[in-house]
Every structure is written in C-alpha cells, then in structure tokens.
Wavefront OBJ file of the C-alpha trace (Angstrom):
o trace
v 15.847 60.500 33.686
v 16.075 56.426 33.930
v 19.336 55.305 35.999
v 22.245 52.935 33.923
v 22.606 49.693 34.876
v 25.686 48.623 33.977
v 25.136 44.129 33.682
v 29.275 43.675 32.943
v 30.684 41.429 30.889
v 29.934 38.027 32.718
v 26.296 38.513 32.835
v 26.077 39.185 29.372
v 28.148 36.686 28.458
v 25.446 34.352 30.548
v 22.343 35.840 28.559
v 24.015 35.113 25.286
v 24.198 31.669 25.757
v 21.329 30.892 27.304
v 20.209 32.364 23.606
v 21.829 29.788 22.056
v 20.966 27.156 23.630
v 17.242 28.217 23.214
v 18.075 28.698 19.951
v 17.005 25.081 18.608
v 13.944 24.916 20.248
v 12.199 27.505 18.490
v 14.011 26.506 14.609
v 10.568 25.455 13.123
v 8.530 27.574 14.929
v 6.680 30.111 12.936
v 6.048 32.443 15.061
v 9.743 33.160 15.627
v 11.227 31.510 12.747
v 11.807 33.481 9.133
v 12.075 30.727 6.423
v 15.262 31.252 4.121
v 13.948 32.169 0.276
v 14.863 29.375 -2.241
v 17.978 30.205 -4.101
v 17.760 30.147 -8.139
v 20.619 27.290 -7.771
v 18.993 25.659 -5.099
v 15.023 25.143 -6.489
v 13.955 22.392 -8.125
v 17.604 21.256 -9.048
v 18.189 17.364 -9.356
v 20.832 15.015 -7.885
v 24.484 16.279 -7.933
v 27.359 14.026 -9.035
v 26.997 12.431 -5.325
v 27.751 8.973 -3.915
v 23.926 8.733 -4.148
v 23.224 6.046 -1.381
v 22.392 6.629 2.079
v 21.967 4.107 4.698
v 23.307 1.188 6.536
v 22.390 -2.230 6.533
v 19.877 -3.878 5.027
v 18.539 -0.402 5.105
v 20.523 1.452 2.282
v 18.155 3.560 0.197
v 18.539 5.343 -3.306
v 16.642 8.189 -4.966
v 13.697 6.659 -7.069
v 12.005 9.793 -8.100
v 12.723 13.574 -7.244
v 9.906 16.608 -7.634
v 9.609 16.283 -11.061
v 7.871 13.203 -10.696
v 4.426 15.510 -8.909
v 2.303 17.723 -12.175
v 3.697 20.873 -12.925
v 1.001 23.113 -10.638
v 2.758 21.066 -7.801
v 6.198 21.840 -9.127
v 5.180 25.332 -9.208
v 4.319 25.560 -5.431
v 6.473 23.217 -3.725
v 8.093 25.311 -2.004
v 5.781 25.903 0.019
v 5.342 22.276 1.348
v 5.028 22.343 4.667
v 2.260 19.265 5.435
v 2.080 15.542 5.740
v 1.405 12.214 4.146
v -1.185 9.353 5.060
v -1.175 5.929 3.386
v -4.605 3.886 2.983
v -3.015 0.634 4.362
v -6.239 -1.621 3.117
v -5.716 -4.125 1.165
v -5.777 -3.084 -2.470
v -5.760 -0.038 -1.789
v -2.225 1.539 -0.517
v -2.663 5.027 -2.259
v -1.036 7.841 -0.499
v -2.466 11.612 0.208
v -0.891 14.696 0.931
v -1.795 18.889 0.431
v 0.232 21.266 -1.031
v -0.508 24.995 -0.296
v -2.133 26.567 -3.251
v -3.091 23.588 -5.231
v -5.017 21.186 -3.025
v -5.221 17.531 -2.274
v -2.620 15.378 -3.873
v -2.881 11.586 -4.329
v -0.114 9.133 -4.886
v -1.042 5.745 -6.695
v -0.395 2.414 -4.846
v 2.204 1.659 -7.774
v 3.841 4.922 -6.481
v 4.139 6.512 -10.378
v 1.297 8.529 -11.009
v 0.426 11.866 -8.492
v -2.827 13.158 -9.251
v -4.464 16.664 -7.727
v -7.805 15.906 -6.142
v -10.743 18.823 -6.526
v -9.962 20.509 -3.690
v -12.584 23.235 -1.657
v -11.182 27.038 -2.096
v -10.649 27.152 2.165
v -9.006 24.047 1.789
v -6.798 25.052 -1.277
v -4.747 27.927 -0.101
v -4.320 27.068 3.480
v -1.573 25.332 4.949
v -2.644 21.586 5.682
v 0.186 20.431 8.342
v -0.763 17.177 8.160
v -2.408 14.364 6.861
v -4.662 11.604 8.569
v -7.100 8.708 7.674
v -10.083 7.031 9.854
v -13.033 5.069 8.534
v -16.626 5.361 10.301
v -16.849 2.225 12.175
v -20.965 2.160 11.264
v -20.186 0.949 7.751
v -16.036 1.708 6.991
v -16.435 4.600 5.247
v -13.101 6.538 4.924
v -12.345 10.225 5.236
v -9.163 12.524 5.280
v -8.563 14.530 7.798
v -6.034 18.136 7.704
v -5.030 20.045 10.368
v -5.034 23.693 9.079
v -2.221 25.721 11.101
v -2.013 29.311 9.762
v -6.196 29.092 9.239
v -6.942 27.864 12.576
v -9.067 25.429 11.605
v -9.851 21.462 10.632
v -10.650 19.771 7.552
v -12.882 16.692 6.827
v -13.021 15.587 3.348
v -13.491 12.457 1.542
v -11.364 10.320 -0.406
v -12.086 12.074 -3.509
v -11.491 15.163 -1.626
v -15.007 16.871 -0.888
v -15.336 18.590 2.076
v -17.515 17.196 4.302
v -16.861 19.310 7.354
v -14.638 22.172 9.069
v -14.265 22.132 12.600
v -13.619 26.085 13.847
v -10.793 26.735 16.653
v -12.449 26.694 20.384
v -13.867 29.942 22.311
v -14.313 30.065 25.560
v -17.676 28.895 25.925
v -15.901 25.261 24.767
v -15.654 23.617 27.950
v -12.083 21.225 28.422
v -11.389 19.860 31.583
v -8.200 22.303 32.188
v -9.281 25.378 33.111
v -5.922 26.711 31.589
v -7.536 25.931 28.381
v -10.411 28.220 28.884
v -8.607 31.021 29.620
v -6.057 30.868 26.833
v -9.241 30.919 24.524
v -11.003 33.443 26.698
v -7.448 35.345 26.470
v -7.729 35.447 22.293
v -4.930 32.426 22.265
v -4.422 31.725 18.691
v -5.455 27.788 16.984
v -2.701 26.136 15.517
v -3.441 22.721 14.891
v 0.006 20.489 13.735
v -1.903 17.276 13.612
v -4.723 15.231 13.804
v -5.407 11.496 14.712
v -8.929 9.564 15.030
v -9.815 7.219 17.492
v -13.266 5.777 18.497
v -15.484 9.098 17.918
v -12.754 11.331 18.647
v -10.098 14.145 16.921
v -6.398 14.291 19.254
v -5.191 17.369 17.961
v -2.521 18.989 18.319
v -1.630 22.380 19.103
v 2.845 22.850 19.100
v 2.714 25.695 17.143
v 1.169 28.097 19.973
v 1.471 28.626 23.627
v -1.324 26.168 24.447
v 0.707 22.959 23.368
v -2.008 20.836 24.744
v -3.446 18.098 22.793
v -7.214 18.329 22.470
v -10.091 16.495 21.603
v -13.207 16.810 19.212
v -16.321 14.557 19.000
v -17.483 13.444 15.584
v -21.204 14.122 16.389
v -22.628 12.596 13.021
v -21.862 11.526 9.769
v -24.878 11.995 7.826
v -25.046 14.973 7.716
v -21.141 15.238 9.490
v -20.957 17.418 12.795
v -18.153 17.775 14.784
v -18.200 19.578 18.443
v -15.236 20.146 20.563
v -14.911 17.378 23.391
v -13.592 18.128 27.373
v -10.888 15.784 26.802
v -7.033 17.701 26.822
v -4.323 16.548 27.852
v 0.243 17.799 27.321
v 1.039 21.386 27.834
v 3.845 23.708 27.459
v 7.035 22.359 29.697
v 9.652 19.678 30.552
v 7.695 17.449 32.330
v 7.808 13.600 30.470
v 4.235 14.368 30.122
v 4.407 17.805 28.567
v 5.786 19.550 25.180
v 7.498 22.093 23.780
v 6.094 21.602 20.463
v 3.565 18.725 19.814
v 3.981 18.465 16.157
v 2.867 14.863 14.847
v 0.657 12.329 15.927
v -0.297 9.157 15.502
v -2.233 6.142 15.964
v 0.223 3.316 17.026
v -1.750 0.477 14.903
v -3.111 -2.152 16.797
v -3.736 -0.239 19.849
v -5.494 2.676 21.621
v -2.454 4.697 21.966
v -0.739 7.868 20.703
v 2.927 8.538 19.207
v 3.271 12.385 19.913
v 6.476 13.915 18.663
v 8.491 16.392 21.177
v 10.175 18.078 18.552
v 12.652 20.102 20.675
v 12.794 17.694 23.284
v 14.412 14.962 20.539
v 11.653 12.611 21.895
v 8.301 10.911 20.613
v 6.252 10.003 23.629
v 3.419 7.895 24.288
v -0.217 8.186 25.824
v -2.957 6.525 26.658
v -6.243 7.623 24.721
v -6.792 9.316 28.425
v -3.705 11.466 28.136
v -1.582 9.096 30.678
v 1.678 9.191 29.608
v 3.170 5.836 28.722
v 6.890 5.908 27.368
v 9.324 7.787 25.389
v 11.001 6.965 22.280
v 14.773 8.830 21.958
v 15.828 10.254 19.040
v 19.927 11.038 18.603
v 20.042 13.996 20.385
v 20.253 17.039 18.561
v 17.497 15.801 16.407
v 14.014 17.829 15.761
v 11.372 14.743 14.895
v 8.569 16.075 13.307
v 6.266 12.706 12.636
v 6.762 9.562 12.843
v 4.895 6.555 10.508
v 4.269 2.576 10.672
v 4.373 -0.370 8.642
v 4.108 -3.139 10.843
v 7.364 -3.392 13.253
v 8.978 -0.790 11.045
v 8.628 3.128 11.790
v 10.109 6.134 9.899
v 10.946 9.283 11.871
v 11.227 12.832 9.951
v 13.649 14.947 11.145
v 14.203 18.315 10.994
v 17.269 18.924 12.017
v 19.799 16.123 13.129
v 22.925 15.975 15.398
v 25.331 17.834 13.234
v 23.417 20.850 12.228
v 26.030 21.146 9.360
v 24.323 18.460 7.816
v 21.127 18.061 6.404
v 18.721 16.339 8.215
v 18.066 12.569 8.848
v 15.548 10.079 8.498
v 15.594 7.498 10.743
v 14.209 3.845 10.161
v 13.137 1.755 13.169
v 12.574 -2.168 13.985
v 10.193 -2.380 17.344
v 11.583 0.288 18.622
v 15.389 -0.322 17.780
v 17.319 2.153 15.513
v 18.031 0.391 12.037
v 19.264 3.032 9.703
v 19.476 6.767 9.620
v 19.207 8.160 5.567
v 20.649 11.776 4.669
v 18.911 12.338 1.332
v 20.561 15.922 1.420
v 24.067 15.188 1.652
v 24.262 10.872 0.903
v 21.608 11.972 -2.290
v 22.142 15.447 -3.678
v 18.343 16.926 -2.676
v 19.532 19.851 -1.598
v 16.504 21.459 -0.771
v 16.330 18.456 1.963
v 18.121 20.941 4.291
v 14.538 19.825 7.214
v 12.755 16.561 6.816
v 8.874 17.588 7.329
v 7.193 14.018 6.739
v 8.088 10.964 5.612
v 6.154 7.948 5.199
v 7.040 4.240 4.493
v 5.893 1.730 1.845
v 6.486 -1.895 0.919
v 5.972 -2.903 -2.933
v 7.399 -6.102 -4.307
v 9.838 -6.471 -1.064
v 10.885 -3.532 -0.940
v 10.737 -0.820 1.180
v 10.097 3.058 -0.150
v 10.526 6.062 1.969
v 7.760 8.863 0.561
v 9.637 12.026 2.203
v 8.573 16.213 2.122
v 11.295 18.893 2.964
v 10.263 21.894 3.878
v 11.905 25.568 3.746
v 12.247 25.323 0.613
v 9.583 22.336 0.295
v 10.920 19.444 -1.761
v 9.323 16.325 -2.147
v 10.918 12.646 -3.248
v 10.264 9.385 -3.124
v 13.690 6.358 -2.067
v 13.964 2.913 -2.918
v 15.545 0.254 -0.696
v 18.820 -1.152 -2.407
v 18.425 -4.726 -2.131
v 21.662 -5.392 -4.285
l 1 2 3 4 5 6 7 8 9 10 11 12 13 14 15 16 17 18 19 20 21 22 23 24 25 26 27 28 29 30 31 32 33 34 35 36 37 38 39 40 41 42 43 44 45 46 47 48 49 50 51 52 53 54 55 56 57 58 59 60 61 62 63 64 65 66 67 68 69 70 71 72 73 74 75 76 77 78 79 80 81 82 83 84 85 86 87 88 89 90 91 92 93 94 95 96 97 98 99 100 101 102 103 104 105 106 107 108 109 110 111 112 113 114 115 116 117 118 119 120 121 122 123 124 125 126 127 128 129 130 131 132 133 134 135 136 137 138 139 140 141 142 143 144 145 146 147 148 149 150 151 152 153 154 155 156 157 158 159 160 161 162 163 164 165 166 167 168 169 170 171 172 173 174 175 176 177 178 179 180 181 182 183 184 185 186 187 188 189 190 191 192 193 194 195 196 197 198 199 200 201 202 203 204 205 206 207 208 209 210 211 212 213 214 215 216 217 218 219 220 221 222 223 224 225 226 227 228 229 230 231 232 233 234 235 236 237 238 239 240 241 242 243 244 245 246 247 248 249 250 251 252 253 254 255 256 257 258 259 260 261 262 263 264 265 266 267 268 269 270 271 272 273 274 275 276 277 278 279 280 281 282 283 284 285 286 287 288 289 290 291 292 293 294 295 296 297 298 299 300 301 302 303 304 305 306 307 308 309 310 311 312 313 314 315 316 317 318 319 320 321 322 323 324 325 326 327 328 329 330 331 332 333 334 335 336 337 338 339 340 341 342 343 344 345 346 347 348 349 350 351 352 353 354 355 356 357 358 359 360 361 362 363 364 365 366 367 368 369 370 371 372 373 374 375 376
C-alpha cells in the first residue's frame, strides 16, 4: 500500500492560486478551453434598449449593421466564427474577406453592404480558417488569400475568387528548421496549429500559439505557375516569458511599409515586434488584463481585438490606436447590446467617406458586426 501525504492547508491554499492565476492564460486555448453553448436568448438577438455608443473622443463608434446583415447560410453557422478578416487596401478595390466554418469564403464589398459567399474547395469549407491574409506575386501583382487552418493542420492558398491554388501540409521531421527543438517536436508527433499567416518576399511567417511549439515558422513559395510551397529553415519565438518568446502567438501581421512583424502575445497582454530574421524589436502594451488576438492598420491608425479586457465582468474591448498611442477603447457588448461580443476574435478597420468603420468577429458564440464612427 502507497503512504498519505498529508500537503496541509497552506500548501493547498498555494496550488489553488497559482490555478488561478494560470487561469487566463489558457481562456482561448482549445486544447484546454470548453466553449460555452449559445443560449436561445443569447443567439442571433439584436441591440438591447442600450446607450448604444461606445468610445471616447473623436473615436465614438455606433452599431451600423449586426449579423443579419451576412446571407442566411452565414447566419446559420456563425457561431462558429472563430477566423479573421483581410482588407484589399488597393486603390479601387477595398473589399474585405473572411471564412466561416461550414460555408466557405466570405467577401465584403468596398461599400461595406453587400456579403457575398465565394465557391469555396470542400477541405477548405468545413475547416476552421483562423485567419485571413493577402500578398500579391511581385512577378506581375497577382493577389491571393491566404488561411491558416488550425484544427486541420494545414494552409490554404486560394485566389481572389476563392480557388484553391495550393495547401501547404504541417512539417515532419525530415523538414529541416534551424532549431533543432523544432525537429523533435515533429519527430515527437507535435500537433500543427497554425493561428496565422503573413507574406513577405517569398515567404509564409506562421504561426503556431495554439500548440506547444509556439514558434513562428517559415514556408517558401516555390512557384506560382503551377504554385508550390516547401517549408523554409527559418523559425523563430517559442513557448516562454522571454520578450522574445510567447505563450500564444495568435495574429500576425505585416506592419505596412516595412519588413517587420506585429505578433500578438495573447496572454502576455503584449503585441511584439520582429525583424523578418526573428530579432525582436519592441513591444506594444495592451491594458493589462487584456487577451489581444490581432491587430490591423490603416495608415497611423491600428485596431486591436481583444478577447478578454481588464474587467473580466465586462465584455471585451477594442482598442483604436494613433502611432502607437491609445485613442479609444469600444465595448460593443456592454456600450452596444451584442451580446454575443462576450471575446473580440478580429477586427479590422475601414475609412469610407471620412469615416472610420470597425469590421469586428466575436467568437464563442461567433457574432459578427460592422461600427460606424459618430462624427456628430
């Protein structure tokens, strides 16, 4: 027979809350996290009787359209939403894309009032796409989509119009990366999550928050014509609290104008920068407390989803930035009656006719809504 230990009541007292403080680290992590069911009062409901601005500043922000404004198949899965938007910033252009699990590739129109479902593949269609990016082929600007698959492992290249043009499979261990950390994990059976994907100069950063790994790694795009993708040596993060390392990579992004990366630390309350070689550059601070999931630019202005804020009370914020400098934080949960808004997933930011517009996914239950500055 084993012995009894007998811990006491201060010990266990110690190992409960080092439980809860662990606790918000792992909220959106799927592994460890069971998503709530949506209530029949909860999905799909519109605005309450609510003050129904949110906002300070110049940067006050009402509901424009709720999820009725997406085709009813959308309606019918939303949620599920648990991905990502891109706008096509060129000129002209400005359309928006996102993926909704069980339908496909959505498409928002430039004028923002019209969503459309793009012909989507069938491995494409009933996988979760995390994310949502945009690159053009240098040789001649042609521009593709790009969708990090997390619960398939895998990543999607598709075209405008949304034909698949390419899947990239998760690494084994005959992949060679430059950590030999990475090799083993692989080599070990380590799962492939992918959270996001952004393109620079021949290359895929992906990354990888929702697994162990938590490294951000690279893929070449071989050829176009026909398209081949291999995986590249090229890694760089890891799991930890060094300013250089994650907890969960979620997001990233191309800071426009430059070679660099905007990497959100979810439970770290940070977005950090690299260098396109993986040297770390800075740190953007979120309120602490907060859970960023992605972050999105229009020129000096940035939007930050959130998934949980400060007061976890509360639903969860988005936050607007100026270079860098905290403008306006926007509840649409609590300041705008969404009530599924409980976690911001994604958010994206628009200008039309001087104003701005804040494009915005909830997830657990998914929601999806679209806010209009207040310029009155």
């Amino acid at each position: 027979m084993g012995r009894r230990i007998d811990i006491g009541p201060t010990v266990l007292l110690l190992a409960i809350e080092m439980l809860l403080r662990l606790a918000p680290a792992c909220a959106h992590d799927p592994r460890l996290y069971k998503p709530r069911p949506p209530g029949p009062a909860t999905a799909g409901m519109r605005p309450g009787p609510v003050p129904g601005i949110s906002g300070q500043g110049a940067m006050k922000f009402k509901l424009l359209y709720d999820s009725h404004h997406l085709p009813e198949q959308a309606q019918a899965v939303l949620v599920k939403a648990h991905g990502g938007f891109v706008v096509d910033r060129r000129p002209g252009k400005e359309e928006t894309y996102f993926a909704l699990p069980g339908v496909g590739i959505l498409r928002l129109s430039a004028d923002l009032t019209r969503v459309t479902i793009l012909p989507t593949a069938e491995a494409m269609k009933n996988v979760n796409l995390h994310g949502t990016s945009l690159w053009f082929d240098p040789s001649d600007e042609t521009p593709y989509l790009v969708f990090p698959a997390n619960d398939a492992g895998k990543v999607f290249t598709t075209t405008l119009d949304g034909k698949l043009v390419n899947t990239l499979d998760a690494p084994t261990a005959s992949d060679k990366f430059e950590y030999p950390e990475i090799h083993d994990y692989f080599l070990g059976g380590g799962n492939f999550a992918p959270t996001g994907v952004a393109y620079l100069d021949g290359l895929y950063y992906i990354t990888t928050g929702y697994s162990n790994l938590d490294f951000v790694l690279t893929a070449r795009i071989v050829r176009v014509n026909p398209f081949e993708s291999a995986w590249n040596d090229l890694a760089f993060g890891g799991k930890g609290n060094g300013r250089s390392q994650f907890q969960t990579a979620h997001g990233i992004t191309l800071v426009p104008g430059s070679t660099n990366f905007d990497i959100s630390d979810r439970p770290h309350s940070e977005v950090k920068r690299f260098s396109r070689y993986g040297h770390y550059l800075s740190t953007l601070k979120m309120p602490m407390g907060s859970l960023p999931c992605n972050i999105d630019y229009l020129g000096e202005y940035s939007v930050v989803a959130a998934l949980d804020g400060p007061d976890p009370s509360r639903g969860a914020p988005i936050y607007l930035f100026q270079n860098g400098k905290l403008l306006s934080t926007i509840d649409p949960k609590d300041d705008l009656g969404l009530v599924n808004f409980k976690h911001v997933h994604n958010a994206a930011l628009r200008r039309l006719d001087n104003k701005f517009y804040i494009i915005a996914q909830a997830w657990n239950p998914g929601d999806f809504a679209i806010l209009e500055q207040v310029t009155e």
